[in-house]
C-alpha positions as CSV (number, residue, x, y, z in Angstrom):
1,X,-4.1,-30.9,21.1
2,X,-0.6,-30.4,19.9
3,X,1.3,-28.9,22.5
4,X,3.0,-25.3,21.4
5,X,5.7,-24.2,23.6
6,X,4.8,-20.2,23.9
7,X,8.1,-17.7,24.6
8,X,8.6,-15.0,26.9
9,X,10.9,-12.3,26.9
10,X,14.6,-12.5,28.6
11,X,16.8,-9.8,28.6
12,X,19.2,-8.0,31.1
13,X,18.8,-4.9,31.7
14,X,16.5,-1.9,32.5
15,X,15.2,0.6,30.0
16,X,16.0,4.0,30.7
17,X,12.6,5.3,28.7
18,X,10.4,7.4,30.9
19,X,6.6,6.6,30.1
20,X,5.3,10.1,28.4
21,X,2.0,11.8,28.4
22,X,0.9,10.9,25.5
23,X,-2.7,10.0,24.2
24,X,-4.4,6.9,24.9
25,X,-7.0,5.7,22.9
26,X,-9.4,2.9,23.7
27,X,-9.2,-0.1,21.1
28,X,-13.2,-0.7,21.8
29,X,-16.3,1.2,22.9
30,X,-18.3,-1.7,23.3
31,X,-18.4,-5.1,24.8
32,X,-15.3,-7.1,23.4
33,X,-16.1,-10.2,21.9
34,X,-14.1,-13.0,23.6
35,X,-13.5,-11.4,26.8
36,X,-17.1,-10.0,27.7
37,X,-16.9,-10.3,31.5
38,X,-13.0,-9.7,31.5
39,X,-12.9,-6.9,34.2
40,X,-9.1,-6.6,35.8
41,X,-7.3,-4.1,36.1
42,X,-4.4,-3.4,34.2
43,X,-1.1,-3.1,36.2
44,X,2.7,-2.3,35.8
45,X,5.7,-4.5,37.8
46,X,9.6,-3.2,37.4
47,X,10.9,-5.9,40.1
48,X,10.6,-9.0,38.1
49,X,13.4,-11.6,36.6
50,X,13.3,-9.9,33.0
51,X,14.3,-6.9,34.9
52,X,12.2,-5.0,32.6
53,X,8.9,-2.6,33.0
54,X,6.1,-4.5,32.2
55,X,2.4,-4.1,32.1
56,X,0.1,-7.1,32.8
57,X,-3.9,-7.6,33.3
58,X,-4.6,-5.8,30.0
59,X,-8.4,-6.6,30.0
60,X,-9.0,-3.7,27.7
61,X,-6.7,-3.1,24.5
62,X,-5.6,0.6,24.1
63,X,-3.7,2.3,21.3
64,X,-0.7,5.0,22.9
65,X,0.3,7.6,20.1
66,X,3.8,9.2,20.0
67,X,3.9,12.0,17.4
68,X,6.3,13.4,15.4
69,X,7.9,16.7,15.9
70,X,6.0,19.7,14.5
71,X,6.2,19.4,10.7
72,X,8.6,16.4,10.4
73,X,5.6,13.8,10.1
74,X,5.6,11.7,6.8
75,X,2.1,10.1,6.8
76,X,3.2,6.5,7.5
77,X,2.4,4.9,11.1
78,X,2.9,1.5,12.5
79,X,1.2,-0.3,15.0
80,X,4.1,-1.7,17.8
81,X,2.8,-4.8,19.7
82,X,5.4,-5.5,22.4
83,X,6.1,-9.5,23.5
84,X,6.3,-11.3,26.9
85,X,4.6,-13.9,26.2
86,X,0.7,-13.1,26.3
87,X,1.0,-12.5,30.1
88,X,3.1,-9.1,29.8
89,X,4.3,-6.4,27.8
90,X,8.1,-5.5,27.6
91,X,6.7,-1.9,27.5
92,X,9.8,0.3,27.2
93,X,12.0,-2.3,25.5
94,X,10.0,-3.1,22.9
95,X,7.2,-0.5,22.7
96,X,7.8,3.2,23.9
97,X,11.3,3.3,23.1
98,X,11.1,2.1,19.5
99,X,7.6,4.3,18.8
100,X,10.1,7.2,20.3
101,X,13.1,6.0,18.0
102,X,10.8,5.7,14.6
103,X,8.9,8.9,15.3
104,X,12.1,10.6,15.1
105,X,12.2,9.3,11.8
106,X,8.6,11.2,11.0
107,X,6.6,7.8,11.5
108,X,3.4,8.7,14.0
109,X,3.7,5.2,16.5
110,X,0.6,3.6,17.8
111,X,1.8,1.4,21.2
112,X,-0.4,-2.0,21.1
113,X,-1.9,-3.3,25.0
114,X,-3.3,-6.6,23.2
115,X,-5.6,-8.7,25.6
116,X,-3.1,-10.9,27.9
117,X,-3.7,-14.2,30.3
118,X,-5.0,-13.0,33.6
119,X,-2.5,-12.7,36.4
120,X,-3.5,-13.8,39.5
121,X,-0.3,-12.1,41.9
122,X,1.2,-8.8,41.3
123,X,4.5,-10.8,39.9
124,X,3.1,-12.4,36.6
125,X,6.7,-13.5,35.8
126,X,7.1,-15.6,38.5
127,X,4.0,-16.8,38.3
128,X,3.9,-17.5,34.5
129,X,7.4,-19.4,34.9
130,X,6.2,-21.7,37.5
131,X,4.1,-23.3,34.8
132,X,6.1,-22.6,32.2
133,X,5.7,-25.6,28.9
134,X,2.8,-27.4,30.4
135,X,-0.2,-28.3,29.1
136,X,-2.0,-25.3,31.2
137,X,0.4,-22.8,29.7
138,X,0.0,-23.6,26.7
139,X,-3.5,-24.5,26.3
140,X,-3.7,-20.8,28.1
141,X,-1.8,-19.3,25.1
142,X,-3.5,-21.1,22.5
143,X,-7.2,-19.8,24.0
144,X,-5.5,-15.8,23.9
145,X,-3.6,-16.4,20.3
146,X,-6.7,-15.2,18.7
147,X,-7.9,-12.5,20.5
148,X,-4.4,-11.1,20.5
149,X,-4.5,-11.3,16.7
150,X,-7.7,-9.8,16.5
151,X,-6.5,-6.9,18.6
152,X,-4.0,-6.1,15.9
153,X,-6.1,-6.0,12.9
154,X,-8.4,-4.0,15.0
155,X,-5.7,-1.4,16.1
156,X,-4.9,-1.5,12.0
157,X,-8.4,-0.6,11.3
158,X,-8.9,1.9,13.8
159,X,-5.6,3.7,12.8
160,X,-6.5,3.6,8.9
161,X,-10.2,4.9,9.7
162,X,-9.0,7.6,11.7
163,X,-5.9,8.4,9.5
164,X,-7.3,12.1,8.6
165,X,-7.6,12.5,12.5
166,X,-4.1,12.3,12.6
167,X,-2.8,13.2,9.3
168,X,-2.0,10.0,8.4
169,X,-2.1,8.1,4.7
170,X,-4.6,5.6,4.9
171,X,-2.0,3.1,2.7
172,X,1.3,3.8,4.9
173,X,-0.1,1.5,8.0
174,X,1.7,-1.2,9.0
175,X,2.2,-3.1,12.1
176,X,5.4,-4.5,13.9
177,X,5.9,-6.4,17.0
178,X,7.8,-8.2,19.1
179,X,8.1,-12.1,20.7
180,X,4.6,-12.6,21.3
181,X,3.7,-9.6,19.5
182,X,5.7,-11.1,16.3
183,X,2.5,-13.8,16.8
184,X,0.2,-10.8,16.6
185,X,2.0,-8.9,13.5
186,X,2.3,-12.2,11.6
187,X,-1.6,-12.9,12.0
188,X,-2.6,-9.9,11.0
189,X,-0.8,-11.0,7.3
190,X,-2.7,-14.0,7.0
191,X,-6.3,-13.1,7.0
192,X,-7.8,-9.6,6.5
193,X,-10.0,-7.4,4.8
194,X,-9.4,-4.4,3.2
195,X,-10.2,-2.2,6.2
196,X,-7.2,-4.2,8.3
197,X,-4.5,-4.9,5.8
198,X,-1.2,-3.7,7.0
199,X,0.4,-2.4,4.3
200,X,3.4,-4.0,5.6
201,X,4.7,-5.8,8.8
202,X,7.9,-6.2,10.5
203,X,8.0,-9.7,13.0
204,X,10.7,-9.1,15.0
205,X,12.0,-13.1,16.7
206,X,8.5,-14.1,16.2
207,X,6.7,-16.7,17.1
208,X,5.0,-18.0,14.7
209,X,5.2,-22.0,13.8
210,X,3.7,-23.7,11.1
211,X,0.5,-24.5,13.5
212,X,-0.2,-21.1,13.2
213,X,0.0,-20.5,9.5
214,X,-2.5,-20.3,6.8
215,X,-2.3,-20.0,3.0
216,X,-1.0,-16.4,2.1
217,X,-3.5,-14.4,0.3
218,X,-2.1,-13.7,-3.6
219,X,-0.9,-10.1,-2.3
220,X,0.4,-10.6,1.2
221,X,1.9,-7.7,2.8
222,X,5.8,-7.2,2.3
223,X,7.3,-8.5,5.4
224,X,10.9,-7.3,7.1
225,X,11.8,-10.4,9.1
226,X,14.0,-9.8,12.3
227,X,15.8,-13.0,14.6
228,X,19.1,-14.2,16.2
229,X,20.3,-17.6,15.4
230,X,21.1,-18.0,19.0
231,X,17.5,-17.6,20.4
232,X,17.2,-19.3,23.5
233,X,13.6,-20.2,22.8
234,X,14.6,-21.9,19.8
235,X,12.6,-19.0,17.6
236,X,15.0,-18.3,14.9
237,X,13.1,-21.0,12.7
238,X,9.8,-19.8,12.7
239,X,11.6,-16.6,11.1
240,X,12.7,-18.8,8.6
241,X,10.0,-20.3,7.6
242,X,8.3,-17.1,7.1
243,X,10.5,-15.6,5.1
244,X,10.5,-18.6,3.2
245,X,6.7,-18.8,2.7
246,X,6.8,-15.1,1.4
247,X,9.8,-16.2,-1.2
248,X,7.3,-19.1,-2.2
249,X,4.1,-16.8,-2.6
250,X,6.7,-14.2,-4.5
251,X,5.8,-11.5,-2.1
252,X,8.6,-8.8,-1.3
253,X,10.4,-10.2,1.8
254,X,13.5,-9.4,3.6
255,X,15.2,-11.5,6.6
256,X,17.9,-10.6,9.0
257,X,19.3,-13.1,11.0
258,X,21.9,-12.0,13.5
259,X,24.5,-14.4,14.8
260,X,23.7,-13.1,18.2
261,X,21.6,-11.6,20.0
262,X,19.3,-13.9,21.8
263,X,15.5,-13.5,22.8
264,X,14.4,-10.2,23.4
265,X,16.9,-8.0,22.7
266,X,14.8,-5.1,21.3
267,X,16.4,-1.3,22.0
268,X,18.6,-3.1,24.5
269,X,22.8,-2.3,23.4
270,X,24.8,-5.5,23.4
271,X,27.7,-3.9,21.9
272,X,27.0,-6.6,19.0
273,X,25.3,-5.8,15.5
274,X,21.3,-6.9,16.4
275,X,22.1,-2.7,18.0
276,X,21.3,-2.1,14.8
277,X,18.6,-3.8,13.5
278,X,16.0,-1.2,13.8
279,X,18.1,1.5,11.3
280,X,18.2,-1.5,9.3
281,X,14.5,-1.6,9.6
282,X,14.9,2.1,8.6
283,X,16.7,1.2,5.5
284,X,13.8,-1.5,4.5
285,X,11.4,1.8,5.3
286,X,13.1,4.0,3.3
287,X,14.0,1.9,0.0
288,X,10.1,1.4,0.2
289,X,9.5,5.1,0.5
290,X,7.5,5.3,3.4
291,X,9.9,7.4,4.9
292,X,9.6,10.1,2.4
293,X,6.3,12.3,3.0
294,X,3.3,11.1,1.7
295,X,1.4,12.7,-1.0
296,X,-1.8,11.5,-0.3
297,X,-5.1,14.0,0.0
298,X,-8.0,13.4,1.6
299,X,-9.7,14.5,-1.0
300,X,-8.8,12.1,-3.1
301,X,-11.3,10.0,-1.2
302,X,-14.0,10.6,-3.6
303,X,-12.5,8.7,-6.1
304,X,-14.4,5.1,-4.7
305,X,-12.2,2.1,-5.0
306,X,-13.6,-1.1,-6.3
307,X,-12.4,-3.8,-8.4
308,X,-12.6,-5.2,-12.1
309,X,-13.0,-9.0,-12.4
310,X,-11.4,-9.3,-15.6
311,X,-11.0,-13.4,-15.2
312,X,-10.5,-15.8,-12.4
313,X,-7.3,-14.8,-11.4
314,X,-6.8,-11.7,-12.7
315,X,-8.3,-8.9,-10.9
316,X,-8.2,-4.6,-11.7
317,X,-8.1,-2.3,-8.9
318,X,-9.6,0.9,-10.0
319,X,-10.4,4.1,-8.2
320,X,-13.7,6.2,-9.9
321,X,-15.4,9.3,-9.8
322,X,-18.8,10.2,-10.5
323,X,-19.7,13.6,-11.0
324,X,-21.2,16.1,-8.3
325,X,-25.0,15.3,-7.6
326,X,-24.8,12.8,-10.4
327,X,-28.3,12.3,-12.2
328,X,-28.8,9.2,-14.1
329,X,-31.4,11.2,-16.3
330,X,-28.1,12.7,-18.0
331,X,-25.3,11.8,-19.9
332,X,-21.6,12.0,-19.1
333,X,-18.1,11.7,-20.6
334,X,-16.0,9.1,-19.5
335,X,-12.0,9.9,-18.8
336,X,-10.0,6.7,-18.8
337,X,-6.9,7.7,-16.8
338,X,-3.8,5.1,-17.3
339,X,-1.0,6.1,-15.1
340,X,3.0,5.8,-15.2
341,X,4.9,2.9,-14.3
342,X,6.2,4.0,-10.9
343,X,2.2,4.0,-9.1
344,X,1.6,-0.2,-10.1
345,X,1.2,-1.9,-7.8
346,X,-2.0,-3.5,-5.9
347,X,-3.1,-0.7,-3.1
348,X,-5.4,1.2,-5.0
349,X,-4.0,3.9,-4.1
350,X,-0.9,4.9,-6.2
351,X,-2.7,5.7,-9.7
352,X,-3.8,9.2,-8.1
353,X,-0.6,10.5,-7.2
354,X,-0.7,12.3,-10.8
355,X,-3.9,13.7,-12.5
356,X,-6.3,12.7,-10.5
357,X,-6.4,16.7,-8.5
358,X,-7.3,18.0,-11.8
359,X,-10.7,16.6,-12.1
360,X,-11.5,17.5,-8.6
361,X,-11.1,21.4,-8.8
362,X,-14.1,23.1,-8.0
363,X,-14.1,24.8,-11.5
364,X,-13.6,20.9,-13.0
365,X,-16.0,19.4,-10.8
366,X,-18.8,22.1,-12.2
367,X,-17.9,22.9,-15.9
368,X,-16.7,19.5,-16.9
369,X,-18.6,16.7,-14.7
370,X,-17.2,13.4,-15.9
371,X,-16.9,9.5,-14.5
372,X,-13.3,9.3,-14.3
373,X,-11.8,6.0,-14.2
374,X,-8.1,5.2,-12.5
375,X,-7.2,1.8,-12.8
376,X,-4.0,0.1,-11.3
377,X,-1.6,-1.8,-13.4
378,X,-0.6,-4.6,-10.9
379,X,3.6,-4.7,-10.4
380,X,5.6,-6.4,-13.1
381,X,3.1,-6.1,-15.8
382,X,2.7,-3.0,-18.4
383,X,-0.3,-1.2,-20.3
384,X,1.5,-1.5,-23.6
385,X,3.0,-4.6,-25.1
386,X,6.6,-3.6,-25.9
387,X,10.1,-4.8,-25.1
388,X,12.8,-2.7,-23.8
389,X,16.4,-2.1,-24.6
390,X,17.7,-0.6,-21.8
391,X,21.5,-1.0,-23.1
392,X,20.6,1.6,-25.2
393,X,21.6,5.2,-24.9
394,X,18.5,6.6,-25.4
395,X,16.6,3.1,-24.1
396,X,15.0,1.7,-26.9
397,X,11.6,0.0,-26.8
398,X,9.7,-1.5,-29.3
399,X,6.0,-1.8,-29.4
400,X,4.9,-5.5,-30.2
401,X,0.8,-4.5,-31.6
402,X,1.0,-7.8,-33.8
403,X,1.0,-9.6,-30.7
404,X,-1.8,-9.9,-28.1
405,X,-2.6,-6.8,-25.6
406,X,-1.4,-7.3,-22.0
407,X,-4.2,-8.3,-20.0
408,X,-4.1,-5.0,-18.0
409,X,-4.9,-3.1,-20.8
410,X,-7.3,-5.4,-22.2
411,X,-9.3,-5.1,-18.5
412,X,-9.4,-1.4,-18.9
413,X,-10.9,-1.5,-21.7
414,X,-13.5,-3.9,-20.9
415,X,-14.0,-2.2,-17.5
416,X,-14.4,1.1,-19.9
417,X,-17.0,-0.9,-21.7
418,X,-18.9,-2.1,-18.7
419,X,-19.3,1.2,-17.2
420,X,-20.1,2.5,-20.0
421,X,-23.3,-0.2,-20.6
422,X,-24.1,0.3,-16.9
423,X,-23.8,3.8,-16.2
424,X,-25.0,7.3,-17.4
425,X,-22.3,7.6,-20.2
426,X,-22.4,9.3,-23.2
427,X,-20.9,7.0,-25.6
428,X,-19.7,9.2,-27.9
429,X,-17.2,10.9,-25.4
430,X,-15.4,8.7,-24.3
431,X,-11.7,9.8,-23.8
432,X,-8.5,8.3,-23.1
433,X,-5.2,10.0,-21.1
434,X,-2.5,8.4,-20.0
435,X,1.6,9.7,-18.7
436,X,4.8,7.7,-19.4
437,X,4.1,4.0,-19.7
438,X,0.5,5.4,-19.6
439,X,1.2,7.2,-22.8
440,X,2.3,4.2,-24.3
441,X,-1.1,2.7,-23.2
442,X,-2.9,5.6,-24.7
443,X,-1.5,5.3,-28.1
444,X,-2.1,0.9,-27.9
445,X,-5.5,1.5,-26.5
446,X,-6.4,3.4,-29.6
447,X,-4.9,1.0,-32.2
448,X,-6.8,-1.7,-30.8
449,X,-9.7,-0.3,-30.3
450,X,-10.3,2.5,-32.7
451,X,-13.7,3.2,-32.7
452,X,-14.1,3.6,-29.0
453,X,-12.4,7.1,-27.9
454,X,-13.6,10.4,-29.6
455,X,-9.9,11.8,-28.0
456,X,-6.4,10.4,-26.9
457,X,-3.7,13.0,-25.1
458,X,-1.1,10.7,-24.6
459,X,1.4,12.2,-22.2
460,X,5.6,11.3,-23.1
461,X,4.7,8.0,-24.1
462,X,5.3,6.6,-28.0
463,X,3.8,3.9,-30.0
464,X,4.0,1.9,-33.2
465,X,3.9,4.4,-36.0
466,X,4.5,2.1,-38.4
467,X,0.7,0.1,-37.7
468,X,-1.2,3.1,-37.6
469,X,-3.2,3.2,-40.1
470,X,-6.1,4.5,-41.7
471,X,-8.4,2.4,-39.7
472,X,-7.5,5.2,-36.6
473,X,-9.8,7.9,-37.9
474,X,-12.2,8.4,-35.1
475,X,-10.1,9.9,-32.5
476,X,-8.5,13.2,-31.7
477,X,-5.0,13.7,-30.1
478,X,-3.5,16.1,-28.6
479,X,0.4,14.6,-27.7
480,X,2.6,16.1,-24.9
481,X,6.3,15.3,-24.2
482,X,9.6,17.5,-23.0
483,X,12.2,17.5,-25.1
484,X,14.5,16.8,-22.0
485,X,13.1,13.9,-21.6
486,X,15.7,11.1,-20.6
487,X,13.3,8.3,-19.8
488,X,11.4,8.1,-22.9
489,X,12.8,9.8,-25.6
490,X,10.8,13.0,-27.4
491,X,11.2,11.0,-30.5
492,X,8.6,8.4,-30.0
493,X,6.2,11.2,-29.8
494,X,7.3,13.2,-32.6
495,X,7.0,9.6,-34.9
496,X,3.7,8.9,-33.6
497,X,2.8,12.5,-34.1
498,X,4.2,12.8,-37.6
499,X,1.8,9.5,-38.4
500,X,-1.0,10.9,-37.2
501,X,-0.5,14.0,-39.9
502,X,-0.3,11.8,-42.4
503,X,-3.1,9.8,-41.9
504,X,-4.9,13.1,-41.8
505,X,-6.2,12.6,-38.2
506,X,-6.7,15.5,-36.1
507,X,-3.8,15.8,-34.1
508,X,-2.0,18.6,-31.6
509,X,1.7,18.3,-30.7
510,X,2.8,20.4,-28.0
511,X,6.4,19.9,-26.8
512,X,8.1,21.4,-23.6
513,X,11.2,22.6,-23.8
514,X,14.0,22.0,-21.2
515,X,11.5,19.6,-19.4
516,X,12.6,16.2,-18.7
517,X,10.4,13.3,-18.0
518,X,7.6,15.1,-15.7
519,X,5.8,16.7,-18.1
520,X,2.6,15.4,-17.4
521,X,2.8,18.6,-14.7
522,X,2.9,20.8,-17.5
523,X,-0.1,18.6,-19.3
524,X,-2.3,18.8,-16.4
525,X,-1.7,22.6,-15.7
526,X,-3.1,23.6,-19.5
527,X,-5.9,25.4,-18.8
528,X,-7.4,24.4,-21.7
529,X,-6.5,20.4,-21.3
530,X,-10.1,19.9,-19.8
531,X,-12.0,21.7,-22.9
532,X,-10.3,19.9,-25.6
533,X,-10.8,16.6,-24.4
534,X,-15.4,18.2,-24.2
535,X,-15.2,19.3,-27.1
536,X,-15.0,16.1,-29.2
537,X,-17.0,13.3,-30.2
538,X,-16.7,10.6,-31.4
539,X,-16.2,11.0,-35.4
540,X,-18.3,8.6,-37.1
541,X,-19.0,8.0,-40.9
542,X,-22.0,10.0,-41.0
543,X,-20.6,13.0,-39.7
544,X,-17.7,12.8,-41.9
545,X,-19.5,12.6,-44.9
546,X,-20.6,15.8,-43.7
């Protein structure tokens, strides 16, 4: 077996955190697999060579919470999994204190007691350094890896199932950790389901080498990368070379590598810049946005998420919502909801920040059941196929319909189709709504497929006047924009809207004035956008001979 030389922490200097009484949650109820018989008891030592706190004999993971002041919360959390070298836990250094410095920032902190290597005296340190590279330690390590690991997507599942417990968003969970718990953070990127995905994960001097890595799934977490090049375990490689393996998957990765520092430096002062490294972390946090508050709603949960298989390697995430007590005896409109370019992305989740509270309203839910359909358009591609000039005072863009759709639109459509065949639809009401780059999707989605939606209200978004034609005769719109609007200019709109007059389709313009680029807040708050959209179907030949 290739020998892996395993790290421990080393740093002068005590922490001056107090432990606080906050709540401790057991990882597992049950039996844990791997350690089934594992029955020591957990145990703290401050007089140790690290001079550090440190908690060994953790038989039994636990979770310790540190919340937010009153009202300052934000919805995002992170698991903290301190290091020492799966035989400790540098529990003030490099757990309490950072959950204490990050829940200042609104963050709600979730402490990590992994599973460690039995200590059999009350000075692990010692202990553990009197064996320290041979092939016991590190056939010890090797055994424990894993069940470290599995702690951590454990503690990330428990967190994300309980987020309404503790106000959390479900999709603001990620997971940082130090030394040895870089090993545990790190895993948890490599293999996952969709219950313990981090959302994103911070190693902090990791270790992590290429024995330990696997192929990175096709949307690996984004990664903030943390070492000093003057690591005395020799770590600041396997930093490296997983930054590097994010650049070559193209996965959003930062890395800071400090000059100096050391191992295990954590919320120790130096006087030297790796001080600073966690508001730099901060930064990271907040370019992200997970330091802003959160605009998730529970309720949103009854919009189920699956996913569209639209080819081999292209996949739709889509959230949906069947109507209260559905009854497949019946049939229902279909809302296809495409959303603006800000919410792409791959977590499912980000389509709903606008629209999707309308059809949940009570009134909604009862006068106007629907399946409503919220797809995701993954980062870096667009519902419409168009170019854009953004040297252009008002940008410019140019919708391309002679060419082929994007494939995201093109899924929707087919996912539209599908549900349609497969569910209790009524296929003559089948509508079509979409804000900003979804607007733009609206209009293409209607060229392309003309006979498919009885209505379109395509929210300040544009189109190719100059293709409509008269084979668009079967659908109804009903165009919003503001007139303020500096991201997409009101003229798009007005052309698209002027086109539709002249083709003679039915068409309603309605134009906010003084509102900039948010008017899909003044679309959605019509009280009348929900019975224009019921009150059409699809116009066919027969009824306009009529």
């Amino acid at each position: 077996m290739t020998k892996i030389a395993i790290f421990f922490i080393i740093f002068l200097g005590l922490s001056n955190s107090i432990f606080s009484q906050n709540q401790v949650i057991p990882l597992y109820n049950k039996a844990i697999k791997g350690s089934e018989n594992w029955n020591w008891e957990e145990a703290e030592n401050t007089k140790n060579d690290w001079g550090l706190r440190i908690v060994y004999n953790v038989s039994k993971p636990t979770l310790t919470v540190f919340k937010p002041e009153e009202g300052k919360a934000n919805g995002t959390s992170i698991i903290i999994a301190p290091g020492g070298a799966f035989r400790a836990l540098s529990i003030d250094n490099e757990g309490y204190d950072v959950a204490k410095w990050l829940a200042n920032k609104g963050i709600t902190c979730f402490v990590l007691k992994y599973r460690l290597i039995k200590s059999n005296t009350t000075d692990p340190v010692t202990e553990m350094n009197a064996i320290w590279g041979s092939e016991k330690f590190n056939q010890q390590n090797m055994e424990l890896i894993p069940l470290a690991i599995e702690d951590g997507r454990n503690a990330i599942a428990y967190v994300r199932e309980h987020a309404d417990e503790f106000k959390l968003d479900p999709n603001r969970v990620g997971i940082m950790g130090f030394s040895a718990g870089g090993t545990v953070t790190a895993g948890t990127a490599y293999s996952y389901t969709e219950a313990n995905k981090p959302n994103f994960i911070a190693p902090v001097y990791a270790f992590f080498p290429k024995a330990l890595q696997g192929k990175l799934d096709a949307q690996a977490p984004p990664a903030f990368i943390i070492a000093a090049s003057d690591d005395n375990l020799d770590l600041a490689s396997h930093s490296v070379d997983l930054y590097s393996q994010w650049l070559a998957n193209k996965q959003q990765a930062e890395l800071h590598l400090y000059a100096k520092g050391g191992h295990g430096f954590g919320m120790a002062k130096q006087k030297i810049p790796t001080d600073n490294w966690i508001e730099r972390f901060s930064d990271w946090l907040q370019m992200n946005n997970w330091l802003t508050k959160s605009n998730y709603d529970p309720a949103l949960k009854a919009y189920e998420k699956k996913s569209f298989a639209f080819a081999a390697d292209k996949k739709l995430p889509y959230r949906i919502l069947y109507p209260e007590n559905y009854d497949r005896n019946k049939k229902y409109p279909l809302i296809l909801v495409l959303h603006g370019g800000g919410e792409r992305g791959d977590d499912n989740e980000k389509q709903l920040i606008h629209g999707s509270k309308l059809f949940l309203t009570p009134a909604n839910r009862t006068n106007y059941p629907a399946i409503v359909v919220f797809p995701q358009c993954p980062s870096n591609t667009y519902w419409a196929n168009s170019t854009i000039d953004r040297t252009k005072n008002p940008i410019e863009r140019t919708f391309n319909y002679n060419d082929t759709s994007t494939w995201p639109l093109a899924a929707s459509v087919a996912l539209v189709k599908k549900i349609a065949d497969e569910e209790s639809v009524d296929k003559g009401r089948i509508y079509i709504t979409g804000l900003s780059m979804g607007g733009m999707g609206t209009f293409e989605a209607v060229y392309r497929n003309p006979n498919l939606f009885a209505a379109a209200a395509p929210i300040c978004g544009g189109g190719n006047d100059s293709l409509y034609n008269n084979s668009i005769k079967s659908t109804a719109f009903r165009v919003f924009h503001g007139d303020a609007d500096v991201v997409v200019n009101v003229d798009l709109s007005r052309k698209m809207v002027a086109r539709l007059k002249e083709l003679k389709v039915p068409v309603e313009y309605i134009e906010y004035r003084g509102v900039n680029h948010n008017s899909w807040d003044n679309a959605f708050a019509e009280p009348t956008f929900m019975s224009w959209l019921f009150q059409h179907q699809m116009i066919t030949d027969k009824k306009r001979k009529k």
